[in-house]
VOGU-3710 file (C-alpha; in Angstrom, 3 decimals, decimal comma):
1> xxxxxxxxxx> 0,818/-4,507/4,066  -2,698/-2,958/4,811  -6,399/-3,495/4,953  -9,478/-3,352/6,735  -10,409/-5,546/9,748  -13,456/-5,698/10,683  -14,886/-2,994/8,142  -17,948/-4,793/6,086  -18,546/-2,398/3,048  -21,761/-1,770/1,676
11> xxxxxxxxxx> -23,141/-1,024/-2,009  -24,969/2,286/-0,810  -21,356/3,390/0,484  -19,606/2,631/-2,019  -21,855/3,725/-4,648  -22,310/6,860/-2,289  -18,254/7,593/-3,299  -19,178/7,165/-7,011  -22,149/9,484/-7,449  -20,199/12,402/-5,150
21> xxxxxxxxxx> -17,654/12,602/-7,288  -19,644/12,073/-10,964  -21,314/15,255/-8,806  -17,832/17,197/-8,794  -17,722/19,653/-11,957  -14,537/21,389/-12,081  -11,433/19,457/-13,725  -9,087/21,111/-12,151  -5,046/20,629/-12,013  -3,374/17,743/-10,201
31> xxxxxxxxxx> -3,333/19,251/-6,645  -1,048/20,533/-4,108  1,206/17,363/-2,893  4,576/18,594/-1,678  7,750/17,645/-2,982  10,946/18,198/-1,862  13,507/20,611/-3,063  14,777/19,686/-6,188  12,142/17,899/-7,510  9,436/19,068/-9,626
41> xxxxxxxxxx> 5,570/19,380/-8,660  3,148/17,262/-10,721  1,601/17,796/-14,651  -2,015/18,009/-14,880  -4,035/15,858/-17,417  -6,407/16,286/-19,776  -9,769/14,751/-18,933  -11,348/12,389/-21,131  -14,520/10,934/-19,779  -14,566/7,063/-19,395
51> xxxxxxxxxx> -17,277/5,868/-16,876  -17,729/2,090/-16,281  -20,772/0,681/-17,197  -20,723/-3,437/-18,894  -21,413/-1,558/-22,148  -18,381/0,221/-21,933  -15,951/-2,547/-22,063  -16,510/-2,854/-26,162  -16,184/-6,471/-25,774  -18,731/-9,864/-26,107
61> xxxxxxxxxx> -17,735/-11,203/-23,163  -20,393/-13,525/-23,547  -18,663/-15,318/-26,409  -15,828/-16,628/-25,091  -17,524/-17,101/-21,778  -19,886/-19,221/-23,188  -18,490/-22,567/-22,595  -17,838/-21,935/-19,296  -21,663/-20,151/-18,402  -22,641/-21,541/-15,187
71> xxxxxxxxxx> -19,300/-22,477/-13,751  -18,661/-21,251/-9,884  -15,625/-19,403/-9,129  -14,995/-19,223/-5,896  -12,099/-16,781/-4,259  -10,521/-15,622/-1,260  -9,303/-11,322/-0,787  -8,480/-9,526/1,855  -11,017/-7,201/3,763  -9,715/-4,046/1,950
81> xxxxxxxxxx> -11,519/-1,569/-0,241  -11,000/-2,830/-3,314  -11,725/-6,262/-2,789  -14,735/-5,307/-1,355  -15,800/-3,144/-4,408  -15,299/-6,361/-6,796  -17,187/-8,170/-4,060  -20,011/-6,169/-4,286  -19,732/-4,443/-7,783  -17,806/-6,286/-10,428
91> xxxxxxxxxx> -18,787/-9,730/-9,589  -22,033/-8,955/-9,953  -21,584/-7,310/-13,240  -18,957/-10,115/-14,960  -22,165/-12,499/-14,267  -24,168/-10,372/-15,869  -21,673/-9,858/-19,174  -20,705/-13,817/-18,987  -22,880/-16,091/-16,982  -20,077/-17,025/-14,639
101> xxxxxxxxxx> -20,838/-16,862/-11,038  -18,243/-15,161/-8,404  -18,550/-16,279/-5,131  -15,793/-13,929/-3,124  -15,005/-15,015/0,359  -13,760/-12,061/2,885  -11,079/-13,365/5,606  -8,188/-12,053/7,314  -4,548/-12,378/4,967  -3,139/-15,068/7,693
111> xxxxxxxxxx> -5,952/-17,156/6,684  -6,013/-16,367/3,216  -1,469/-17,529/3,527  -3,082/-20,107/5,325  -5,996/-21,695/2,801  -3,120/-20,867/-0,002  -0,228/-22,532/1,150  -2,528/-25,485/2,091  -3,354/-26,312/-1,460  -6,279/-28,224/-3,041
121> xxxxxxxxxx> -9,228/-27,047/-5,202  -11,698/-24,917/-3,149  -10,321/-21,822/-4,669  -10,155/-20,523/-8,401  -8,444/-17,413/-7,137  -6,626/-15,732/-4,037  -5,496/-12,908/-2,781  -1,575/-12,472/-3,414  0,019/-9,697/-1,445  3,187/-8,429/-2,468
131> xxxxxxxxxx> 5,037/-9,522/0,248  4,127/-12,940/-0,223  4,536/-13,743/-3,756  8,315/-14,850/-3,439  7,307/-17,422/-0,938  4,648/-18,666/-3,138  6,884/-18,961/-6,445  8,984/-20,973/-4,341  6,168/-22,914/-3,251  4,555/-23,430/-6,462
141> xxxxxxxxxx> 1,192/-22,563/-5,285  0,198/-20,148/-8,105  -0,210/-20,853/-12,136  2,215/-19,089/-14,241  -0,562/-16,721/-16,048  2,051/-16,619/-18,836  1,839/-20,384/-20,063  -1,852/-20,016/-19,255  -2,529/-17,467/-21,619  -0,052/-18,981/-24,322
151> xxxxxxxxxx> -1,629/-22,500/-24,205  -5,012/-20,950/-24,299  -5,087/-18,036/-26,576  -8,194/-17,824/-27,734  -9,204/-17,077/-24,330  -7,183/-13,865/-24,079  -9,245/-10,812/-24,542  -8,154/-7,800/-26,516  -8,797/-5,433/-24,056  -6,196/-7,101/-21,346
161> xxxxxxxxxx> -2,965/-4,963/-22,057  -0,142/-5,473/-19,818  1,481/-2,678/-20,995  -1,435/-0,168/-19,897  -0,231/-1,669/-16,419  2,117/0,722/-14,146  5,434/-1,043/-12,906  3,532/-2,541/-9,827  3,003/-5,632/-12,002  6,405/-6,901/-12,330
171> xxxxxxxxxx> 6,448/-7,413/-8,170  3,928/-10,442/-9,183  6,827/-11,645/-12,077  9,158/-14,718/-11,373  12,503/-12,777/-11,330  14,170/-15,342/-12,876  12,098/-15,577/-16,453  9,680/-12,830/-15,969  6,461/-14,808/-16,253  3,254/-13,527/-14,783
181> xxxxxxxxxx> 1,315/-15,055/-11,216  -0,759/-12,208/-11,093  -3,196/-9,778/-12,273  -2,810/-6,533/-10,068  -6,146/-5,757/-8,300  -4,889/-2,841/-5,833  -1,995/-0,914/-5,674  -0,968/2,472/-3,423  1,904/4,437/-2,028  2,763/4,586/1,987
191> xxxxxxxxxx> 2,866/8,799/1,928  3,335/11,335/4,609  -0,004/13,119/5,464  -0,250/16,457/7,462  -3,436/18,489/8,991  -2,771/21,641/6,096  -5,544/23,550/8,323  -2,637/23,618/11,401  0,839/24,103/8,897  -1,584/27,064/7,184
201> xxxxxxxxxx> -2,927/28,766/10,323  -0,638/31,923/10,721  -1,181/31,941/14,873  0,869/28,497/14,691  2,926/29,111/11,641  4,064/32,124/13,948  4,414/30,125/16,924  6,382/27,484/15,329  8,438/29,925/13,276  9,328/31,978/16,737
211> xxxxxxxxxx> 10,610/28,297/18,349  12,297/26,527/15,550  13,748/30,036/13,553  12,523/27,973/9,948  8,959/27,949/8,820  6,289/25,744/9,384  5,932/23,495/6,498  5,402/19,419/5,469  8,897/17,530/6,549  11,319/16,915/4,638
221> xxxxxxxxxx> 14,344/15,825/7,186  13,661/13,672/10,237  14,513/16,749/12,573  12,306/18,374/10,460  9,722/15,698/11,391  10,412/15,655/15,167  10,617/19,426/15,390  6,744/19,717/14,224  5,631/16,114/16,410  7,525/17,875/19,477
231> xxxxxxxxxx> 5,460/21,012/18,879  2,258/19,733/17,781  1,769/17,461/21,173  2,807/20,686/23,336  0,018/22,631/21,385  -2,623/20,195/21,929  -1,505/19,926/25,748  -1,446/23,334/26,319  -4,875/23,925/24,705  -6,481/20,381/26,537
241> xxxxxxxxxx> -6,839/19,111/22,529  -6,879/15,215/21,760  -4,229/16,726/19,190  -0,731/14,496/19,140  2,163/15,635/17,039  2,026/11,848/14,873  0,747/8,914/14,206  2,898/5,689/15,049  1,838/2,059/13,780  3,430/0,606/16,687
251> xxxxxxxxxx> 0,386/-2,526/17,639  2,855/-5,011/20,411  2,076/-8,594/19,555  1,384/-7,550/16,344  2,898/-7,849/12,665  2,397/-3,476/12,535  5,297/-2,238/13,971  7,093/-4,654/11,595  5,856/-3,260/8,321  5,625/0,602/9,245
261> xxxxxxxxxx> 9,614/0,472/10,499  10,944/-1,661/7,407  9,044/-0,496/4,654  8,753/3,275/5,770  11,480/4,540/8,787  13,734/1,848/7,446  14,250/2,399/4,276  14,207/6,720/4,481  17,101/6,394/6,580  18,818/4,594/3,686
271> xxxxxxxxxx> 18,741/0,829/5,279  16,906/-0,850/2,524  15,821/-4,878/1,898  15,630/-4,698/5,965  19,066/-4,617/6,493  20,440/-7,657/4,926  23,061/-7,964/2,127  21,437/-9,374/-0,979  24,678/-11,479/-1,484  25,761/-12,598/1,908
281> xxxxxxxxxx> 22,167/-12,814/2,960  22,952/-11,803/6,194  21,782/-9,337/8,666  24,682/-8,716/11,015  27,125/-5,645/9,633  30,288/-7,969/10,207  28,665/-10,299/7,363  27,698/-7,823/5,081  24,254/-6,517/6,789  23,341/-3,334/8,088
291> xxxxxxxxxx> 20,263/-4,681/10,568  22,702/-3,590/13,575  24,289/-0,784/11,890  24,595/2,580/13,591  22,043/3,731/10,856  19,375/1,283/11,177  19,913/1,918/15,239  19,143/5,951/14,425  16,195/4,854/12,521  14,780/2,871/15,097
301> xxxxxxxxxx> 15,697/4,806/18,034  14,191/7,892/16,220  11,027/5,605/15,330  10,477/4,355/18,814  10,801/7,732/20,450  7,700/9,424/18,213  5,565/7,543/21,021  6,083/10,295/23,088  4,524/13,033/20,901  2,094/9,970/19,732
311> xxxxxxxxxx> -1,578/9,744/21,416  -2,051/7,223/23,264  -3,632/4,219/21,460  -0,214/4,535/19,036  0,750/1,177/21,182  -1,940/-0,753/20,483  -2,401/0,573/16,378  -2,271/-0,964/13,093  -2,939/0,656/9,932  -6,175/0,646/10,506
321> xxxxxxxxxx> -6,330/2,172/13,777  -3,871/4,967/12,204  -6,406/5,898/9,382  -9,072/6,107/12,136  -6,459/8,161/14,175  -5,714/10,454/11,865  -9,452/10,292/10,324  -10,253/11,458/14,037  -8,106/14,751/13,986  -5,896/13,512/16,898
331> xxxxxxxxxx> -2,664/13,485/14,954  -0,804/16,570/12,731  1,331/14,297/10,732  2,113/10,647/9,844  2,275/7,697/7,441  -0,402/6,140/5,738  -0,802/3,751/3,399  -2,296/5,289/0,408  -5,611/3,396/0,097  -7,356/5,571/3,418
341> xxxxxxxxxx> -6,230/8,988/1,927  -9,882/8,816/-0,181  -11,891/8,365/2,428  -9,436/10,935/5,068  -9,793/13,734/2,241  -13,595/13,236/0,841  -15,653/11,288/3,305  -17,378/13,167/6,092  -19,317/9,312/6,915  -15,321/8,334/7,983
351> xxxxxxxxxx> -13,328/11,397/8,624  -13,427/14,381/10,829  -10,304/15,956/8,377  -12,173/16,448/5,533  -10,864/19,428/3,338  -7,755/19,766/5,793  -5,673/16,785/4,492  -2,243/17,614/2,907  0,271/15,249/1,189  3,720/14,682/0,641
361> xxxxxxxxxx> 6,780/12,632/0,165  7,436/11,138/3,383  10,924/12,936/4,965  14,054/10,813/3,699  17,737/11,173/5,368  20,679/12,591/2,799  21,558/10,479/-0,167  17,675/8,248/-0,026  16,182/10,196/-3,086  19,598/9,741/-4,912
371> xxxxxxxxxx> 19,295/5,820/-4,203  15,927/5,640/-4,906  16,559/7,603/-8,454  18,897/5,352/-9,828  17,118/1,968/-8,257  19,271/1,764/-5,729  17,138/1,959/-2,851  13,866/3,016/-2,140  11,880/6,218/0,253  9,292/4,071/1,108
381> xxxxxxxxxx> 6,555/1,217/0,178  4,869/0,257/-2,372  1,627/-1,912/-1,539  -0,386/-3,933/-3,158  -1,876/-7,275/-4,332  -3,247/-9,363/-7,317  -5,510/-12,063/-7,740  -3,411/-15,470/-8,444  -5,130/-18,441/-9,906  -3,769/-21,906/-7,380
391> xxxxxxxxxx> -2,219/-24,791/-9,261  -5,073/-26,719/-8,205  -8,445/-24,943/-9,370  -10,692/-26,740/-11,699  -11,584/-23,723/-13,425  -8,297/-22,189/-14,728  -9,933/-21,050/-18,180  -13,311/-19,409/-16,550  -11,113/-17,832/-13,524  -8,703/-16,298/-16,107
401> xxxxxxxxxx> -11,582/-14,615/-17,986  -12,383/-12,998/-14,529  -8,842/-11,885/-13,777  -8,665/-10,089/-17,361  -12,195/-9,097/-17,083  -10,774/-7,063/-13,735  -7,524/-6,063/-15,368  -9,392/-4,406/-18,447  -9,257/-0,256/-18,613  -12,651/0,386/-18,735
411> xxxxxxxxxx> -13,897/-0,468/-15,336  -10,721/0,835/-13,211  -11,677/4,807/-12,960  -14,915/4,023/-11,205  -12,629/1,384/-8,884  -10,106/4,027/-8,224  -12,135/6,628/-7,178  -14,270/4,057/-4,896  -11,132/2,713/-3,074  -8,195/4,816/-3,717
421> xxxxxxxxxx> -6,305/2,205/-5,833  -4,124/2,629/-9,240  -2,996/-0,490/-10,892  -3,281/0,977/-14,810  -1,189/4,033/-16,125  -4,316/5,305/-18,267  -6,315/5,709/-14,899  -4,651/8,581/-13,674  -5,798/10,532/-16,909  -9,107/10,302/-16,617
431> xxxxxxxxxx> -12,131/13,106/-15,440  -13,189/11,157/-12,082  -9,801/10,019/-11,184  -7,941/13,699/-11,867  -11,130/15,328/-9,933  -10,982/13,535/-7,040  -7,516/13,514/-7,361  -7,721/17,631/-6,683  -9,942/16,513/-3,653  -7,025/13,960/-2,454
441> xxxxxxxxxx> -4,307/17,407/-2,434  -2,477/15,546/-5,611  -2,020/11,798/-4,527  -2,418/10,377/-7,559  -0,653/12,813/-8,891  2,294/12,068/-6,852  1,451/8,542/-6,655  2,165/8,888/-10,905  5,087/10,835/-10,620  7,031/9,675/-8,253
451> xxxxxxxxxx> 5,981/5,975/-7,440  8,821/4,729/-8,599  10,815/5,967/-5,914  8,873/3,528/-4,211  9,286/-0,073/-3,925  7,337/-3,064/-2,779  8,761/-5,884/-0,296  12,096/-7,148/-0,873  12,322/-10,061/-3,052  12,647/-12,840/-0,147
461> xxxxxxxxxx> 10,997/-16,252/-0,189  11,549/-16,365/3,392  9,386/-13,111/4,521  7,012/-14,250/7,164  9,823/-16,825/8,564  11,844/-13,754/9,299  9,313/-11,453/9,640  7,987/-13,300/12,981  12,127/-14,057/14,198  12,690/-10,186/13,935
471> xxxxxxxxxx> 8,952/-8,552/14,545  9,356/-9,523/18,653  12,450/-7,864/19,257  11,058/-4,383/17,603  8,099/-4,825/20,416  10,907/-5,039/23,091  12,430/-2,192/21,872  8,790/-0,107/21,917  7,961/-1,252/25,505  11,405/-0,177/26,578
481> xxxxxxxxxx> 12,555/-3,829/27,583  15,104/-3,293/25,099  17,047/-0,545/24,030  17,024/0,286/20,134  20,460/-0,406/19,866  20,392/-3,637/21,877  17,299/-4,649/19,794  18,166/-4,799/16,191  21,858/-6,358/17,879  19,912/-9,496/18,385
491> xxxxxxxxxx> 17,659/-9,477/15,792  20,203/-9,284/13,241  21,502/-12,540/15,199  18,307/-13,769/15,232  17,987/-13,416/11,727  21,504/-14,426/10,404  20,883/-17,946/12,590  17,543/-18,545/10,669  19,123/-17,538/7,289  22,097/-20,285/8,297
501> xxxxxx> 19,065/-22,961/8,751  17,582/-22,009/5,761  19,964/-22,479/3,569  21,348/-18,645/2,369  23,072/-18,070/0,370  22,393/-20,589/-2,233
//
């Protein structure tokens, strides 16, 4: 769950990104990304230059577009950096190869659920998040992709190859006969980032070394993690710094504090598919859950007490404001979604951190990486969307051209390194993505390796129902109305109530 409110790209900036780093020279290894013990650091690749230009996609689009030349698609994404680089850069250039126009509306994702879920024929495609495509299948909003291309195969281009696609794609899969809803347009991990200019300065490395009797490095326990937010915020207080010891995504009223505690604290303290049994479908640990578990109660009690060593707008943040928080040097450490590390690590326009940004595997309790290894479990979140095609659009032919247009090799390097994204497995081998990738201290790199200890929302049709029944008692909890403990006590009752009405199990 991310994106940009209230950001309006631009083509200078975004063509800015693409010339600095066609400027880069060196091809240099993967970068420096931590990993924890017993796990190994990441391969480098060997470059092979593949720039986007329409030339490059070896295909006549125009030939099997031609039927459909002057036909207006018209869409709805999310204010995020990809969509805004197909807004502003692909549309334009599948005209140009095909004749069909793009017209790409920008709106908030409530309103995008919203226009969705209220059917009809205004859009040819939409903006699917991840967490939302179970509710949608169960719906029947989108049109299986799968049939589409099978009753209309001369329509499906060469160059589409699923299997050039990393594992992201099967979140937008029916689980029940694998058929495709959606074409993967953006795709990133939630990782731990840390200020390397303060863990490599040897004043503090000594300091921290004197207080804690371990060195100073990235965290890989959650005492670990407190240890270095404790010391960080008495630094910057000592000094009169706007320096914090982390970032916390912890927005009251808001759907933030949600996402960062299930799909990040939540599941690194081993309480995974937010606490509810997958068979029971319940919440509550005498039914099976682990919502009001002494483990989920650690995570959140650990969670909610970071706002000490947090600055002070942490209250009133989303993901957003955390990018800009960290972007503004006022936080050591914290979690952020993967899609801001470009512009943290290589834009001076958006970030004071530029050249100090280190990443890592966020910190996981005992036994998390074992879960996560075997697909048990999971040590944090996988975002991302796709574009879906509604059951209603006119233009079902003509708007999947445009999704496999967008879904073709050629043109993602140029998107990655513009908006920090990964949806293809041959991206991460090529010169612009592996350079800026040295630039970005390894995250694709370790978004490659090690994604698939990562995992995308849990496979619910009811998300936002219980979602908005849970979110309000994790905003008692961080204005202290509620104790942690007493919190997740009544939302798991909250939630095993609404689960009842709804049906579960089935």
């Amino acid at each position: 769950m991310s994106g940009i409110d209230g950001k309006p790209g631009s083509v200078r900036f975004i063509l800015g990104i693409l010339w600095m780093n066609l400027l880069l020279l060196a091809a240099c290894a993967g970068g420096n990304f931590v990993a924890p013990p017993g796990l190994p650091g990441s391969d480098a690749s060997p470059p092979l230059l593949s720039p986007f230009t329409p030339e490059a996609t070896t295909f006549a689009w125009a030939d099997v577009a031609r039927p459909y030349q002057g036909v207006v698609l018209r869409g709805i994404s999310e204010n995020s950096p990809p969509s805004l680089y197909i807004q502003e850069v692909l549309a334009p250039a599948f005209t140009a190869e095909t004749g069909i126009q793009v017209e790409l509306e920008i709106d908030t994702l409530p309103a995008i659920e919203q226009a969705i879920a209220a059917g009809g024929d205004r859009y040819d495609f939409v903006y699917v998040e991840q967490d939302s495509i179970y509710s949608f299948l169960e719906d029947g909003y989108l049109t299986n992709l799968t049939q589409l291309m099978a009753d209309q195969a001369h329509l499906v281009v060469p160059l589409f190859n699923l299997r050039d696609f990393t594992n992201f794609i099967n979140e937008f899969r029916d689980p029940a006969t694998g058929d495709l809803y959606g074409v993967p347009i953006e795709a990133f991990i939630k990782v731990y980032l840390y200020r390397k200019d303060l863990f490599e300065d040897p004043v503090i490395r000594a300091a921290f070394e004197t207080e804690y009797r371990y060195p100073l490095a990235p965290a890989v326990t959650f005492q670990q993690y407190q240890d270095i937010a404790d010391f960080f915020t008495r630094y910057g207080q000592a000094r009169q710094l706007p320096l914090w010891g982390t970032t916390v995504q912890a927005a009251v009223g808001d759907i933030a504090p949600f996402y960062e505690f299930f799909e990040t604290i939540a599941p690194a303290f081993g309480i995974y598919n937010w606490g509810i049994n997958l068979e029971t479908y319940r919440a509550t640990e005498a039914h099976g859950g682990r919502l009001d578990s002494q483990q989920a109660k650690d995570a959140l009690a650990f969670w909610v007490g970071l706002l000490d060593d947090a600055p002070p707008e942490a209250r009133h943040s989303n993901w957003k404001d955390v990018f800009e928080t960290f972007a503004a040097g006022r936080a050591a450490q914290g979690w952020v979604y993967g899609e801001y590390v470009a512009a943290l690590a290589t834009d001076p326009a958006r970030s004071q951190v530029v050249g100090k940004v280190g990443v890592a595997l966020p910190p996981t309790a005992a036994g998390v990486i074992e879960d996560a290894t075997v697909g048990m479990g999971n040590i944090g979140y996988y975002d991302g969307a796709a574009f879906g095609i509604p059951v209603a659009s006119r233009h079902k032919e003509a708007a999947l051209l445009w999704l496999q247009y967008l879904g073709q090799p050629a043109i993602q390097p140029q998107w990655a390194v513009a908006s920090g994204r990964v949806v293809h497995l041959s991206t991460f081998d090529d010169p612009l993505v592996q350079e800026q990738n040295r630039h970005m201290d390894g995250y694709y790199s370790l978004m490659k390796k090690y994604g698939h200890l990562f995992k995308g929302s849990p496979p619910f049709p009811f998300h936002a129902r219980l979602r908005d029944i849970i979110a309000p008692y994790l905003h008692k909890a961080i204005t202290g109305e509620l104790s942690p403990g007493a919190a997740l006590e009544q939302a798991a009752q909250a939630a095993d109530a609404e689960l009842i009405r709804l049906g579960y199990p089935r």
